[in-house]
C-alpha positions in Angstrom: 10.7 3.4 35.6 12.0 7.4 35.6 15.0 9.0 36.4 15.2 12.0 38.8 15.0 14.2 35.6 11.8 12.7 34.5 13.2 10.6 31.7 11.5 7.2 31.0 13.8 4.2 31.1 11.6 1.7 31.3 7.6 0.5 30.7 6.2 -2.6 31.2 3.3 -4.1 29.1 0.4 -2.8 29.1 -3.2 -5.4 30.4 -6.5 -4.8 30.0 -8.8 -4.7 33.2 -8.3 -4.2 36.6 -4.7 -5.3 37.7 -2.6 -4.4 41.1 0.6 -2.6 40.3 2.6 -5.0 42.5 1.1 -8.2 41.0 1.9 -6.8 37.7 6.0 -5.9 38.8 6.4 -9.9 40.1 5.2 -10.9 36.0 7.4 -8.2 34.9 10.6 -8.9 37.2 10.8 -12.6 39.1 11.2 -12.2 42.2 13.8 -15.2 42.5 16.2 -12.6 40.4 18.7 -9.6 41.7 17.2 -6.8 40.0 17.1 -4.0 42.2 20.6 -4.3 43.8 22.5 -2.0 42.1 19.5 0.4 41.8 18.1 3.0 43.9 14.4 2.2 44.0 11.4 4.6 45.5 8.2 2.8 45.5 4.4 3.5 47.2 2.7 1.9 49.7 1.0 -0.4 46.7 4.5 -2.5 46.9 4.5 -3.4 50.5 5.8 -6.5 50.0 8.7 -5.4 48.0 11.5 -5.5 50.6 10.8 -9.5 51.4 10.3 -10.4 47.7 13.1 -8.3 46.2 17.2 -8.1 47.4 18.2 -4.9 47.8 20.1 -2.5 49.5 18.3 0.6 48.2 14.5 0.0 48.2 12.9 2.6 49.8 8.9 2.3 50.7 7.0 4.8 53.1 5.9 4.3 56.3 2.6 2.7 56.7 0.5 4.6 59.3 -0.3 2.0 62.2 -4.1 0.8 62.4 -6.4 2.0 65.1 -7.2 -0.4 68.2 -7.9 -0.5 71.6 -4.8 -0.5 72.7 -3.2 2.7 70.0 -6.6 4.3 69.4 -5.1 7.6 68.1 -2.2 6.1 65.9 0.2 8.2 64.3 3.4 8.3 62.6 6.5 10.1 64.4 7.8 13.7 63.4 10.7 11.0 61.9 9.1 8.9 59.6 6.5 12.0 58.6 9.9 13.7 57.4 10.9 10.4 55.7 7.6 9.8 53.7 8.2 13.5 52.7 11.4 13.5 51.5 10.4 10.4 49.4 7.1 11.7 48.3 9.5 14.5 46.6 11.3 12.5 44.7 8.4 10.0 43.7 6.3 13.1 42.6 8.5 13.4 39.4 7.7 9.8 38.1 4.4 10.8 38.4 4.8 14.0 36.4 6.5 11.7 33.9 3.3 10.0 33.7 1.6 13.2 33.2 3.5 14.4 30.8 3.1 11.1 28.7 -1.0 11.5 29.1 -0.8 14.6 27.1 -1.0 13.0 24.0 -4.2 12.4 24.7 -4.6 8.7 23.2 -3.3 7.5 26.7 -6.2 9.2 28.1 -9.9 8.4 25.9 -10.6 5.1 25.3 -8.6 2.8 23.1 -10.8 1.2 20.4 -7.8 -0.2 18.3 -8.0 -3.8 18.3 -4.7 -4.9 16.1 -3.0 -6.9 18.7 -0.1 -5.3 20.9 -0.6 -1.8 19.6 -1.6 -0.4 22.7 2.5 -1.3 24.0 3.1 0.6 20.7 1.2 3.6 21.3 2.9 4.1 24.6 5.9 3.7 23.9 5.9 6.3 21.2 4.4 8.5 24.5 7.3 7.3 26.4 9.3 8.9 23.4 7.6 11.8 22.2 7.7 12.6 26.3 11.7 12.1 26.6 12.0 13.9 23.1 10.2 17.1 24.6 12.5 17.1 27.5 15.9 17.1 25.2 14.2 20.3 23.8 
């Protein structure tokens, strides 16, 4: 979790293998708890679910375009909801030049051969820090 001026506030463990981004939120934050209701929260399509599982006022997701069928066999999106997804991409693009800017230090990036337990939640969080330190200066 970022701020608007690309400061980290929050990271979640780290798993090994192939894990979906919403799964891993629900073992990081129970869904049966208020966490996001004082909190303005900009997610991706991968959290579609979000709104149902979640309270909150301020949980904002982009609009999914609709699928093809017989009956809507060109779908698309209105001028509306293209504007929406827009202004939200703009503000989502900084958390992911956060995440950039941590996999510069490029032990994020090649593969992690360590093997003392829980030191890969140690490495990025020093990221996390070395990337919110080079903002301060």
């Amino acid at each position: 979790m970022t701020t608007t001026d690309k400061v980290i506030r929050f990271l979640g463990r780290t798993f090994g293998g192939r894990k979906h981004d919403y799964t891993l939120l629900k073992s990081e934050f129970a869904p049966d708890e208020a966490w996001f209701t004082e909190l303005a929260v900009l997610v991706d399509l991968g959290y579609l679910g979000i709104r149902t599982d979640y309270a909150g006022e301020q949980i904002a997701i982009p609009h999914k375009k609709p699928r093809k069928s017989k009956r809507n066999p060109a779908p698309s999106l209105s001028q509306e909801q293209k504007a929406e997804n827009r202004a939200l991409s703009q503000i989502r693009i900084l958390v992911e030049n956060a995440i950039g800017g941590m996999k510069r230090y490029n032990i994020l990036v090649e593969r992690f051969r360590n093997r003392r337990p829980n030191f890969q939640d140690d490495v990025i969080a020093i990221s996390a820090a070395l990337w919110n330190l080079s903002l301060a200066y």
